[in-house]
C-alpha positions as CSV (number, residue, x, y, z in Angstrom):
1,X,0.0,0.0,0.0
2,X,2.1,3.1,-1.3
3,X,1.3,6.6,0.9
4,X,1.3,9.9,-0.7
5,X,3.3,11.7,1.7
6,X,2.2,14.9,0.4
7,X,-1.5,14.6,1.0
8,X,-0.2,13.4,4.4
9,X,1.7,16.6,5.0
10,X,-0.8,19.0,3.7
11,X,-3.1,17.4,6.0
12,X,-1.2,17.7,8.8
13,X,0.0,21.5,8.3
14,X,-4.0,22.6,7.6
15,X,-4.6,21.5,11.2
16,X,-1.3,23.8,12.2
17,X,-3.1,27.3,13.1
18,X,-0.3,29.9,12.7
19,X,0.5,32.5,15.5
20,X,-0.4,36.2,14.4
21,X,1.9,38.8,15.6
22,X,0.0,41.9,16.2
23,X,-3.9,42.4,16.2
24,X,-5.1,45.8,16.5
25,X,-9.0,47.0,16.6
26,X,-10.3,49.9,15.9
27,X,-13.5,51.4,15.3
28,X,-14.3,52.6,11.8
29,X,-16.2,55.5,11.8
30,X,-17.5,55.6,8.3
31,X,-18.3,52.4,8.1
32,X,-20.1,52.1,12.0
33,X,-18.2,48.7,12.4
34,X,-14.8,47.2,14.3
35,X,-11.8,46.6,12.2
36,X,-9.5,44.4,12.5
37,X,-6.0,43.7,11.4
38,X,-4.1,40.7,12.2
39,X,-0.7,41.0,11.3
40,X,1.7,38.3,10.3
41,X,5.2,38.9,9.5
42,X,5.0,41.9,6.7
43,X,1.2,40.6,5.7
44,X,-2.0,42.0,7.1
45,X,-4.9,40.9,7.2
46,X,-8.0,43.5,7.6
47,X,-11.8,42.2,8.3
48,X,-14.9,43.6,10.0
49,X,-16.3,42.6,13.0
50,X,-20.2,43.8,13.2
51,X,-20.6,44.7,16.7
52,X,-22.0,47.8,18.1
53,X,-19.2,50.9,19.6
54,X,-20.6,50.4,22.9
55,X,-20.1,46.5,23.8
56,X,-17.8,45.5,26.6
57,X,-14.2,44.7,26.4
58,X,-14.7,41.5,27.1
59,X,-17.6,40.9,24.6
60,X,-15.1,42.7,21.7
61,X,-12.1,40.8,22.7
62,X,-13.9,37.5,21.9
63,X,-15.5,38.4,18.9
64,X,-12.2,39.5,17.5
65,X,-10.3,36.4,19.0
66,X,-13.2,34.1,17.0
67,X,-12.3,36.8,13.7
68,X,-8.7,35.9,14.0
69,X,-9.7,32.0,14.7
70,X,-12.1,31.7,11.5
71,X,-9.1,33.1,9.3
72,X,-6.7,30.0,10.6
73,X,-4.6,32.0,12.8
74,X,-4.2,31.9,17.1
75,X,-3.6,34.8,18.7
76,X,-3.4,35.3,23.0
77,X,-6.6,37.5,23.6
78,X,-4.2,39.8,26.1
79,X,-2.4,41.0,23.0
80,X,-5.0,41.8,21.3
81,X,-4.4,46.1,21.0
82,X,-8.3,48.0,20.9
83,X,-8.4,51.5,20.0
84,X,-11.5,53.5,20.2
């Protein structure tokens, strides 16, 4: 039975989530929604997060944390930077 090693090892690096280096929020004015960039090496990566201005801290840390998750990366929710 013959294995293709490189199915295995794609496999195996799609469950690999990378670490971002920098995520940084803040609040777009014009477009009444949270932005956030996850940063990874030289790249960055912008999306929205629709939740209102006024949530808690707690309540916009996780959504960004699941933002950064559902875009393959990890991040430590303490480094996450927010700026209003």
């Amino acid at each position: 039975m013959a294995v293709d090693w490189n199915q295995l090892s794609y496999s195996f690096q799609s469950e690999v989530a990378m670490r971002a280096d920098r995520v940084e929020v803040t609040w777009d004015e014009g477009k009444s929604n949270w932005l956030v960039r996850i940063a990874i090496g030289e790249e960055v990566i912008r999306r929205r997060c629709n939740i209102p201005k006024n949530s808690d801290e707690q309540t916009l840390r996780s959504a960004v944390q699941k933002t950064v998750q559902d875009e393959g990366y990890e991040s430590n929710p303490t480094n996450i930077s927010i700026h209003v």
